[in-house]
C-alpha positions in Angstrom: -8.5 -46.2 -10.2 -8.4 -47.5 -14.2 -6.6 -50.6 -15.0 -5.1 -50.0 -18.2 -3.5 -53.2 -20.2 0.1 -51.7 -22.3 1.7 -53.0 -25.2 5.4 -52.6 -24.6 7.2 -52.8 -28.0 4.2 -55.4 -28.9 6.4 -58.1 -26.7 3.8 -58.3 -23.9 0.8 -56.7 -22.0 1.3 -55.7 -18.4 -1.6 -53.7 -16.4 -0.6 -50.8 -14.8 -2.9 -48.7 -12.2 -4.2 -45.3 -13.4 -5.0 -43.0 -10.9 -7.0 -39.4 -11.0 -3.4 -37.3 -10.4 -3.1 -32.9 -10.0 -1.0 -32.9 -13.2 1.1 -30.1 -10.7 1.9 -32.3 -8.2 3.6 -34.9 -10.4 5.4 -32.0 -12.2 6.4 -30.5 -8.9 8.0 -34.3 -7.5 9.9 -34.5 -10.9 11.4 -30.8 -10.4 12.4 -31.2 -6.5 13.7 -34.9 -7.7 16.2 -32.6 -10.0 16.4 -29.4 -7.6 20.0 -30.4 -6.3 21.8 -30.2 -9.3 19.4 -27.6 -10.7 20.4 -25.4 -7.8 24.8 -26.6 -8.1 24.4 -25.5 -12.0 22.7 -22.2 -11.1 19.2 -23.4 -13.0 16.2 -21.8 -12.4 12.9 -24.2 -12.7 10.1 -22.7 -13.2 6.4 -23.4 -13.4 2.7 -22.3 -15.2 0.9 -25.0 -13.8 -2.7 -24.4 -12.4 -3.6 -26.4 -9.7 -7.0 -28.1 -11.1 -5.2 -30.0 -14.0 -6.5 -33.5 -13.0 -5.9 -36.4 -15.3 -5.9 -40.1 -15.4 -2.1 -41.3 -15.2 0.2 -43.7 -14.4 1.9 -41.1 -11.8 5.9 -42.7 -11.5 5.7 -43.2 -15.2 4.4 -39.5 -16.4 6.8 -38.0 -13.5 9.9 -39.9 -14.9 9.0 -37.9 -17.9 9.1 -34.9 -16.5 12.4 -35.8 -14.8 14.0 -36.9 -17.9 13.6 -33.5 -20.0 14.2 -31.5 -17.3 17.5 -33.5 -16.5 18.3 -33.0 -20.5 17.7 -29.2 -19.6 20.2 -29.7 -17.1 22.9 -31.2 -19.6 22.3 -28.7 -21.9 22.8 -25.8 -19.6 25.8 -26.6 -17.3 26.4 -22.7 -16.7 23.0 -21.5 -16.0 19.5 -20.8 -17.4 16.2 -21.5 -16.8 13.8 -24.3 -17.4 10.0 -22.9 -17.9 7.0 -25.6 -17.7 3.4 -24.4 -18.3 0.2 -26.3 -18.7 -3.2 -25.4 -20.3 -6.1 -26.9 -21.1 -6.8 -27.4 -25.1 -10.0 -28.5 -26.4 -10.3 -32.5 -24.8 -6.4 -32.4 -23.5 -3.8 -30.8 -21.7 -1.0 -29.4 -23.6 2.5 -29.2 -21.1 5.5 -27.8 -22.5 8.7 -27.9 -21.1 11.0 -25.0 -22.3 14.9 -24.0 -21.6 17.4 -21.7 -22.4 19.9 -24.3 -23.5 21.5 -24.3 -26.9 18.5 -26.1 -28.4 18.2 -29.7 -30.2 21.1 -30.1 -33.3 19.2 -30.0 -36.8 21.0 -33.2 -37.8 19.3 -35.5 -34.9 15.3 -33.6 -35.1 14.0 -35.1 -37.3 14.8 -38.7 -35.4 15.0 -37.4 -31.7 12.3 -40.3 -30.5 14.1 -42.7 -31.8 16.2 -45.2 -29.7 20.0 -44.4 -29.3 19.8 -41.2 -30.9 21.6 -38.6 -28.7 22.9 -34.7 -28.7 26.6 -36.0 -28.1 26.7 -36.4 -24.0 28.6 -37.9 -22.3 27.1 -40.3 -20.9 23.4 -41.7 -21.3 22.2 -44.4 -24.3 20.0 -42.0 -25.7 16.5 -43.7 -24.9 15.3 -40.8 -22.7 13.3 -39.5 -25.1 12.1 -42.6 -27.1 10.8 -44.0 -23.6 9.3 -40.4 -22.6 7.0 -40.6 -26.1 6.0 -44.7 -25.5 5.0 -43.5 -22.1 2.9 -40.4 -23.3 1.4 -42.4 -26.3 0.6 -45.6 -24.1 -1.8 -42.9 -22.2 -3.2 -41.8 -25.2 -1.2 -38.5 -25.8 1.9 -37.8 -27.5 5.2 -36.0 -27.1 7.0 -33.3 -30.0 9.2 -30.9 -30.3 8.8 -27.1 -31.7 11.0 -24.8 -32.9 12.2 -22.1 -30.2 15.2 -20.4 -29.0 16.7 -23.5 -27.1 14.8 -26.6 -26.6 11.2 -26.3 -26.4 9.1 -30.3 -26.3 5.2 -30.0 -26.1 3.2 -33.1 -25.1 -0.6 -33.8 -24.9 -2.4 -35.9 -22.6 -5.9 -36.1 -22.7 -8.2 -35.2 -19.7 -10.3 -38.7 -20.0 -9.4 -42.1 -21.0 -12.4 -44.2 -21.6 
């Protein structure tokens, strides 16, 4: 296990346990967390994740990321579709991107998608989702973005070893 001090907003530090995780398995938790209303909506989760992916992470913190875009996926695609996430290794990191058949992210709100309170219109949610998904990816040294694609498609980085 790493101890790993975190800045939260610069307000204070708090030390969180890092453990050596199967990338897979946290990925896997996050989809059979959403599975029920996956399944009601007629959503199809799929997954490209080999099973040696090991990385040091804070496992509830990465899986609630994993749970909050697929659970945008979800909102996005009330009729159907499908929700594709593949991982690959990519030079001194792991590159994950989750990928749906949705109507994609609105051109007015791209550019500032990561920020606090900015949301796609739902109905209900304060849009921090996706500002807290990117703290939690950069406070274990990798990042989260989107790219263009037919619906939305986010790709985030997380590096195989923290020092």
């Amino acid at each position: 296990m790493v101890v790993s001090g975190a800045s939260v907003s610069g307000s204070y530090n708090s030390f969180r346990i890092a453990e050596i995780r199967k990338i897979r398995e946290v990925i896997t938790a996050a989809s059979e967390a959403a599975l029920p209303a996956a399944e009601k909506q007629n959503v199809q989760i799929l997954h490209d994740v080999p099973g040696d992916l090991e990385l040091s992470l804070e496992r509830s913190r990465i899986e609630r990321v994993f749970f909050n875009l697929i659970t945008n996926s979800l909102e996005a695609m009330p009729r159907g579709g499908k929700i594709r996430i593949a991982a690959r290794k990519a030079d001194n990191c792991v590159l994950i991107e989750v990928k749906d058949t949705g109507p994609g992210i609105p051109r007015a709100i791209r550019n500032r998608l990561f920020e606090p309170f900015v949301t796609a219109g739902k109905d209900h949610g304060l849009g921090l989702g996706l500002a807290l998904s990117r703290q939690t990816l950069l406070d274990h040294g990798g990042d989260l973005r989107i790219e263009p694609a037919r619906g939305a498609r986010f790709v985030m980085s997380l590096p195989l070893s923290r020092v």
